[in-house]
C-alpha positions as a LaTeX table, in Angstrom:
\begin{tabular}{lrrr}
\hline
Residue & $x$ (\AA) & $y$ (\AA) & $z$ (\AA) \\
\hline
Unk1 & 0.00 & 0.00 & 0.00 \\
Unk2 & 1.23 & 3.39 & $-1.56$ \\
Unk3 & 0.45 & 5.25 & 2.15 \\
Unk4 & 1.56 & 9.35 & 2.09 \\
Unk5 & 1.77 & 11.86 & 4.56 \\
Unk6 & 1.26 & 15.73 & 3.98 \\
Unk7 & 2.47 & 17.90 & 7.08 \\
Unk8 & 0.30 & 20.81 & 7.69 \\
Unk9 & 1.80 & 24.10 & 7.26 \\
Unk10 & $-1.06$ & 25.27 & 9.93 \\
Unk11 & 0.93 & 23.98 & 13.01 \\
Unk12 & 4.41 & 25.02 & 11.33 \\
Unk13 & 6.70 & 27.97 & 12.53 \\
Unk14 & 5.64 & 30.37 & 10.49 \\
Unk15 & 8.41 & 32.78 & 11.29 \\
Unk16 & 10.58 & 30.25 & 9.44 \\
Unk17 & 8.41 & 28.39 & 7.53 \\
Unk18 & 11.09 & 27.52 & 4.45 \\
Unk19 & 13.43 & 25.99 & 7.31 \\
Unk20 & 9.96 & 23.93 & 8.52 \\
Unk21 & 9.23 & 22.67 & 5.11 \\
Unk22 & 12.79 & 22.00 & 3.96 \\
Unk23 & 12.98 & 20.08 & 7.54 \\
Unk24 & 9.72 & 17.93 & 7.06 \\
Unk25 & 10.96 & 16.87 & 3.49 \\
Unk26 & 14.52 & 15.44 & 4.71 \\
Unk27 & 12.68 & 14.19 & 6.89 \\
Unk28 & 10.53 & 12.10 & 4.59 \\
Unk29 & 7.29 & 13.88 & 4.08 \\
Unk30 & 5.27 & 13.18 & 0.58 \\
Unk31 & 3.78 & 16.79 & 0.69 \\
Unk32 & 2.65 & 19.82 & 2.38 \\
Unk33 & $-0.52$ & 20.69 & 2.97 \\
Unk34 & $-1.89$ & 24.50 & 2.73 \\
Unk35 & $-4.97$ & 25.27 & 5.05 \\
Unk36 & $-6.56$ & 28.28 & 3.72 \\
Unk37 & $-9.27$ & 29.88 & 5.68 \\
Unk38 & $-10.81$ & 32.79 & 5.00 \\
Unk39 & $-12.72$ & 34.20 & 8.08 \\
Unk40 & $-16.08$ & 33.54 & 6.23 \\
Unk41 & $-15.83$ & 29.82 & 5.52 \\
Unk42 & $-14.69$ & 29.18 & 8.91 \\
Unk43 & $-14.11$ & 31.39 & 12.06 \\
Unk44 & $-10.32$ & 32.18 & 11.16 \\
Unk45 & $-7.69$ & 33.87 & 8.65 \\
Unk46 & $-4.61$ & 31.85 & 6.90 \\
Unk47 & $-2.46$ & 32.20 & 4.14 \\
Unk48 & $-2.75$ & 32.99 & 0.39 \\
Unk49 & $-1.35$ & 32.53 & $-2.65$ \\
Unk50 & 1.46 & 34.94 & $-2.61$ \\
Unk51 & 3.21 & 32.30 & 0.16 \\
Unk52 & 2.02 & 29.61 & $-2.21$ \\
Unk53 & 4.19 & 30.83 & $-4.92$ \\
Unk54 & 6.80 & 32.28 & $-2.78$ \\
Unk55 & 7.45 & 28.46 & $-1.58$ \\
Unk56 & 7.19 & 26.56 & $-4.75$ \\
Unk57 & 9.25 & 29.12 & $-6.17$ \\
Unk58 & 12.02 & 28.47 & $-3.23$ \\
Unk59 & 11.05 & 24.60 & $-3.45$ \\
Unk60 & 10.26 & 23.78 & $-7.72$ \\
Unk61 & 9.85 & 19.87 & $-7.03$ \\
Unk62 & 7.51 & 20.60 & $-3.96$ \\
Unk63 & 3.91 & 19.02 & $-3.92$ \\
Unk64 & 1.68 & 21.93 & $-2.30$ \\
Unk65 & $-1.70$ & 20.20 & $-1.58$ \\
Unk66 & $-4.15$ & 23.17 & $-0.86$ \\
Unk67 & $-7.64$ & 22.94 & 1.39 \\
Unk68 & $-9.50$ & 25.62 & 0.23 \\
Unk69 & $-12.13$ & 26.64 & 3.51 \\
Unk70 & $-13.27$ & 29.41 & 1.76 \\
Unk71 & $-16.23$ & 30.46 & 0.05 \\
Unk72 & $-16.38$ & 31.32 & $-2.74$ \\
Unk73 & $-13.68$ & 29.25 & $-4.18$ \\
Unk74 & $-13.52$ & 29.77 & $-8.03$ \\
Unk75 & $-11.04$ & 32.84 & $-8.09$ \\
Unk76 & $-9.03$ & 31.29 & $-5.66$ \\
Unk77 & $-9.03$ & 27.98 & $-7.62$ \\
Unk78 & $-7.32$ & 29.98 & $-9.95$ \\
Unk79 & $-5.06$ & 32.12 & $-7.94$ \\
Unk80 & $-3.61$ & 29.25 & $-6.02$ \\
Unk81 & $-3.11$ & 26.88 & $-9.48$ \\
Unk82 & $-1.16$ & 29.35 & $-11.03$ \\
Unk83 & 0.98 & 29.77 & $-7.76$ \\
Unk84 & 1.96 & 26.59 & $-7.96$ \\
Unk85 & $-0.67$ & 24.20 & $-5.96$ \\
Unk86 & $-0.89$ & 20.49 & $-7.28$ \\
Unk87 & $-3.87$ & 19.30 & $-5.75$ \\
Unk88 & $-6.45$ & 21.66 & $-4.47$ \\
Unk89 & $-9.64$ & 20.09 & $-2.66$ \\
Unk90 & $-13.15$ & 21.97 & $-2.11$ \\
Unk91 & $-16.35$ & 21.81 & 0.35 \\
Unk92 & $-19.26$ & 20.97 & $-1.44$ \\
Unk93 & $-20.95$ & 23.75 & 0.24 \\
Unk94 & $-18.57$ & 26.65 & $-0.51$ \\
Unk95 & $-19.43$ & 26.90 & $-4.37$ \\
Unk96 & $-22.89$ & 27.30 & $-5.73$ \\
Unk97 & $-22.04$ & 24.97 & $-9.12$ \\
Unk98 & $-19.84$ & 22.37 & $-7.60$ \\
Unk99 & $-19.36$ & 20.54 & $-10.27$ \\
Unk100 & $-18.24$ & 23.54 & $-11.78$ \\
Unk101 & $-15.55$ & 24.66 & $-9.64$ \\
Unk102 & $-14.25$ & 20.74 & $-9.92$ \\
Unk103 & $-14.11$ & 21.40 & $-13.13$ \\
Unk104 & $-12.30$ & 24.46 & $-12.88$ \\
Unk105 & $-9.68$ & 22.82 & $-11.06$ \\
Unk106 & $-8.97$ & 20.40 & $-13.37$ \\
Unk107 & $-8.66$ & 23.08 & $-16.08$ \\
Unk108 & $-5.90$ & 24.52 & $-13.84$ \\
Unk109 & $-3.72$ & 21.34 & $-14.21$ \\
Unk110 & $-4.24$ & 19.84 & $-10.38$ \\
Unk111 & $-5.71$ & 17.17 & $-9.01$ \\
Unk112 & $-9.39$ & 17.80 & $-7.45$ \\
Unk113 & $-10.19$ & 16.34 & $-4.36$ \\
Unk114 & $-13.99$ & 17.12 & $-2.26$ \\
Unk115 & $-13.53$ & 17.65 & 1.45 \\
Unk116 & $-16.40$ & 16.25 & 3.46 \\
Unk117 & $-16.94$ & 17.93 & 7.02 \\
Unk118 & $-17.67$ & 15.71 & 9.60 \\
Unk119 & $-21.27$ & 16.12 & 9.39 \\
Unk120 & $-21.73$ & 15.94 & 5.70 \\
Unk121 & $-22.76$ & 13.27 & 3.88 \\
Unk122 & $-21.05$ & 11.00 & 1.68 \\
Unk123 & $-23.97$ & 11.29 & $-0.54$ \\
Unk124 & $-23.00$ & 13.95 & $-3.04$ \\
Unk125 & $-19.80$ & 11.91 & $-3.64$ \\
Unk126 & $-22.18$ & 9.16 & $-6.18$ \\
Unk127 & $-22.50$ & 12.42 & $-8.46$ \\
Unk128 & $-19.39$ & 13.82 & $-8.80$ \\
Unk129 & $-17.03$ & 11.14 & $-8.14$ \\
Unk130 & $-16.08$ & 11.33 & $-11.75$ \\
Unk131 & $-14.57$ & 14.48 & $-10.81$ \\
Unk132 & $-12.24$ & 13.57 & $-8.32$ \\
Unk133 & $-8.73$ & 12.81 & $-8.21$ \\
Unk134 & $-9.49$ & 11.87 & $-4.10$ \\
Unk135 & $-11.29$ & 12.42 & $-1.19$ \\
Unk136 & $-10.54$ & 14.66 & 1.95 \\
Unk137 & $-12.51$ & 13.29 & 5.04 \\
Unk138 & $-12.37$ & 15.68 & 7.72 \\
Unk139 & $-11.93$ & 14.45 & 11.34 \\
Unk140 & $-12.10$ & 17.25 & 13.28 \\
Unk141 & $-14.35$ & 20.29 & 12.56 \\
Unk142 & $-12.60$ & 23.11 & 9.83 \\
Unk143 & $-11.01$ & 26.10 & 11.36 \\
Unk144 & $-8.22$ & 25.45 & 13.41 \\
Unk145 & $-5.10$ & 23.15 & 14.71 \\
Unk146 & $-4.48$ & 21.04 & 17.37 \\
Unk147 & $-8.00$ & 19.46 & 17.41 \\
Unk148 & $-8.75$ & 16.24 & 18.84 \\
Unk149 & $-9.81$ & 13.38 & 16.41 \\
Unk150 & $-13.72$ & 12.82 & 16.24 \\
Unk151 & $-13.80$ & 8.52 & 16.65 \\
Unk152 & $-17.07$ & 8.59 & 14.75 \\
Unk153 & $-15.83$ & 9.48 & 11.86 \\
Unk154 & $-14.04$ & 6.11 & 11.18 \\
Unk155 & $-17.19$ & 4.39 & 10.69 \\
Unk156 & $-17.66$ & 7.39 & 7.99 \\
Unk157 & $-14.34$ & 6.33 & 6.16 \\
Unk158 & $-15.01$ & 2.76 & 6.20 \\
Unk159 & $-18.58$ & 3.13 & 4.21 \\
Unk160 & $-16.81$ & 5.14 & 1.93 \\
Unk161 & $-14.03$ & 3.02 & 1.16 \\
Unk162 & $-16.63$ & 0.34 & 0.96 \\
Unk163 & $-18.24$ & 2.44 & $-1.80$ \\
Unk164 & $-15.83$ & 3.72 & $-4.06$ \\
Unk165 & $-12.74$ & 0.71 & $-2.85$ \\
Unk166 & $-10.64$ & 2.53 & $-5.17$ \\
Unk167 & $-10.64$ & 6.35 & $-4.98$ \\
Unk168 & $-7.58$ & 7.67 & $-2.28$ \\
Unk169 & $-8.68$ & 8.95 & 1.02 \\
Unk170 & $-6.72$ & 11.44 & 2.34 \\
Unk171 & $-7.95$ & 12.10 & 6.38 \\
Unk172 & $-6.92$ & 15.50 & 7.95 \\
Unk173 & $-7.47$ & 16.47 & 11.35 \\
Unk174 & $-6.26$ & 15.03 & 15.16 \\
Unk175 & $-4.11$ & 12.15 & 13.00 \\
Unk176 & $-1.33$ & 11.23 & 15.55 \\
Unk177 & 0.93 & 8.07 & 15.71 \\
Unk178 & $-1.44$ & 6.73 & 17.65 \\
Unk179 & $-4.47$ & 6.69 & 15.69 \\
Unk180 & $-3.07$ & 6.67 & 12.72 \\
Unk181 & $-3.09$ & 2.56 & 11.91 \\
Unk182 & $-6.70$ & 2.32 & 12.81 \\
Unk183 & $-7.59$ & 5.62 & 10.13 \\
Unk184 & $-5.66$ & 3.49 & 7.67 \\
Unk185 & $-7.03$ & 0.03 & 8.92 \\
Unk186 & $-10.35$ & 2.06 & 8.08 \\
Unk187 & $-9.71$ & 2.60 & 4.48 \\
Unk188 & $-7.47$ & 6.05 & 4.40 \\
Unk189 & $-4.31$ & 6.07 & 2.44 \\
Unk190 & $-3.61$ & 9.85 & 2.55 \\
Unk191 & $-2.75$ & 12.00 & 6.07 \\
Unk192 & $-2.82$ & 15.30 & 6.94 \\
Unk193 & $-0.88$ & 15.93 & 10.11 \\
Unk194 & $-0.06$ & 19.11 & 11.92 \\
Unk195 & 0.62 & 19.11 & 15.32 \\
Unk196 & 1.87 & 15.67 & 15.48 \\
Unk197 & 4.71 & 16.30 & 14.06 \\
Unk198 & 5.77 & 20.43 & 14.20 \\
Unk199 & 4.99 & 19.71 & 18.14 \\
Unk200 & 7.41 & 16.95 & 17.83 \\
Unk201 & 11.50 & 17.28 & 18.95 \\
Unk202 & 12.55 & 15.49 & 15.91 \\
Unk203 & 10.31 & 14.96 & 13.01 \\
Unk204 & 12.32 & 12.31 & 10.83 \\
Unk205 & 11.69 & 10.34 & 14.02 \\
Unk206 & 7.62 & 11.13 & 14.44 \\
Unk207 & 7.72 & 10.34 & 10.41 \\
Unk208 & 9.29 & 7.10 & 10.83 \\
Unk209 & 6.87 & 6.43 & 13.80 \\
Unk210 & 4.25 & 6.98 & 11.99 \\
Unk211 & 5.46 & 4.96 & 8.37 \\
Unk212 & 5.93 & 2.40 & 11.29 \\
Unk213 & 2.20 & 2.10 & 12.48 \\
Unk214 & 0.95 & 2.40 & 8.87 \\
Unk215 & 3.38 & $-1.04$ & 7.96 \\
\hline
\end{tabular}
C-alpha cells in the first residue's frame, strides 16, 4: 500500500516556515498541505497565494496540496493553481455549481479532491465522483489546529471506502501516531498531520513512527 503523509503548514513555525518545510521533506514527508481559511468559511484567517508561490518558487519539485475553507472558491481555484498548488480540494458547500468549480480545477492542471466535514454526507460523492482525483474526510471540525480526532468518523471512512474501494482517502485532522493505523485500517491512504509532528522534537523520528504504524 502506496500510504503518504502531507504535514500541515497550519501547526508550522511560520516565522521560518522555508526551514519547517525543507525540515519535514529530509525528513521524509510526501507533501505539504496549505490550510486556507478565510474568516467567512470558517471562524479564522490563513495564508494565500502569494506564500504559495513564494514556496514553490524556493522549493520547484515541492507538492503543495491546498484545502480551500473558503467560500467562494472559483477565483481562488485559480489564484492558487497558477501559484503553484498540485492538488487543491473543495467543500461541497462553498461553491454554488460544484461541479463547476471541480471542473475548474482540473482546467488549472491539479488534481481535485472534495472535502467532506464531519457532518456531511457522503452522498454527493455518487455524483461527482467522476470528478475527483481523491477524497478529503475531515476528522475534526474546519477552522483550526491542534484538534482532537472525532472517533465517529471512522465508521464514515469505512462506508466510503466500501463504496468507491478505489478512490484515495486522504484524512486530515487530530491524526497522531497513535491513531493513525486504525484511520488506515479504516480505508485512508492519505494523512494530513499538523501538530503531530511540528509539536514533535525530531520529526524524521515522528515520520518514521508513523510509516511504522501504517506497515
Amino acid at each position: 500500500m502506496n500510504y503518504l503523509i502531507a504535514p500541515s503548514l497550519l501547526s508550522a513555525d511560520m516565522t521560518r516556515l522555508g526551514e519547517e518545510i525543507r525540515a519535514v521533506l529530509e525528513a521524509g514527508a510526501d507533501m505539504v498541505h496549505f490550510d486556507v481559511m478565510d474568516n467567512h468559511y470558517v471562524p479564522n484567517l490563513t495564508i494565500g497565494p502569494f506564500i504559495c508561490q513564494i514556496l514553490a518558487q524556493r522549493f520547484p519539485s515541492l507538492v503543495i496540496d491546498v484545502h480551500l475553507m473558503t467560500n467562494p472558491v472559483d477565483e481562488l481555484i485559480i489564484q492558487f493553481a497558477k501559484a503553484g498548488a498540485k492538488r487543491i480540494s473543495i467543500h461541497p458547500d462553498a461553491t454554488i455549481h460544484l461541479d463547476r468549480s471541480l471542473q475548474l480545477i482540473h482546467q488549472q492542471g491539479c488534481q481535485a479532491g472534495l472535502v467532506l466535514n464531519p457532518a456531511t454526507s457522503p452522498e454527493c460523492l455518487r455524483w461527482c465522483m467522476h470528478r475527483l482525483d481523491f477524497i478529503l474526510v475531515m476528522t475534526v471540525n474546519p477552522g483550526f489546529g491542534g484538534q482532537t480526532l472525532i472517533p465517529e468518523i471512522l465508521d464514515k471512512i469505512a462506508l466510503i471506502h466500501k463504496q468507491y474501494p478505489k478512490i484515495p482517502i486522504c484524512v486530515d485532522g487530530g491524526v497522531t501516531i497513535d491513531n493513525i493505523a486504525h484511520l488506515a485500517h479504516a480505508g485512508a491512504t492519505q494523512f494530513v498531520a499538523g501538530w503531530a509532528i511540528f509539536s514533535s522534537e525530531n520529526y524524521t523520528n515522528t515520520l518514521a513512527a508513523m510509516r511504522h504504524q501504517l506497515a
